[in-house]
C-alpha positions as CSV (number, residue, x, y, z in Angstrom):
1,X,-36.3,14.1,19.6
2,X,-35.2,13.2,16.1
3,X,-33.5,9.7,15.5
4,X,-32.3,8.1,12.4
5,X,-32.9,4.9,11.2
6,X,-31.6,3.2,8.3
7,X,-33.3,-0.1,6.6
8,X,-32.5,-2.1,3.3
9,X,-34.7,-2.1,0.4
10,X,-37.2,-4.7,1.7
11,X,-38.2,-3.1,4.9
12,X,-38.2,0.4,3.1
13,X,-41.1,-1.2,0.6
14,X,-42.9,-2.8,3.8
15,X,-43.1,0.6,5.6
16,X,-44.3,2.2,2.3
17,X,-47.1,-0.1,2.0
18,X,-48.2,0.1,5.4
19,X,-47.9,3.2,5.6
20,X,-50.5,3.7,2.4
21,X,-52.3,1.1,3.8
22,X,-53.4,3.2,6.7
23,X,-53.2,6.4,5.3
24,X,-50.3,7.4,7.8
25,X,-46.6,9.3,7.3
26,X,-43.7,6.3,7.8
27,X,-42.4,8.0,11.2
28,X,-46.2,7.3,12.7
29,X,-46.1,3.8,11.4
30,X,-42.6,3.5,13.4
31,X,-43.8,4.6,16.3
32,X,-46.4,2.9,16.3
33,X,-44.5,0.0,16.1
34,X,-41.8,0.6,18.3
35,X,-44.8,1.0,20.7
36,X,-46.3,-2.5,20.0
37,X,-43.2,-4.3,20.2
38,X,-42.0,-2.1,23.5
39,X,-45.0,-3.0,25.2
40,X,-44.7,-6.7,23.7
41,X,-40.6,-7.2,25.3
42,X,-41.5,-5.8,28.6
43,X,-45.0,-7.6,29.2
44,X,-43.2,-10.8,29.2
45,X,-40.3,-9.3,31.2
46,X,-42.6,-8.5,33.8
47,X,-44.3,-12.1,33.2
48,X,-41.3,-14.2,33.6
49,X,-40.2,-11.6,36.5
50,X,-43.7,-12.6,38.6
51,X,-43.8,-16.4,37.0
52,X,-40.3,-17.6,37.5
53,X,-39.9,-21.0,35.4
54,X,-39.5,-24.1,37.8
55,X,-36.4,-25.9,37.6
């Protein structure tokens, strides 16, 4: 599935040098972190879903 996304100069430089950095295409550096932040959002989801806060 192909999806478009649209970022300013700044982020455009920081996804360039990343993705020299690592030797990688900018879509792979995306999904890579799309990935990382995914997995980030729904761990503490799932924490504060099992660890309700105590009022």
């Amino acid at each position: 599935m192909a999806t478009t996304v649209r970022l300013d100069d700044a982020h455009e430089r920081k996804l360039e040098k990343v993705a020299q950095l690592l030797h990688q295409k900018k879509s792979d550096v995306l999904r890579d972190a799309l990935d990382y932040y995914a997995d980030y959002v729904l761990n503490i989801k799932k924490h504060r879903i099992l660890m309700p806060s105590r009022r």
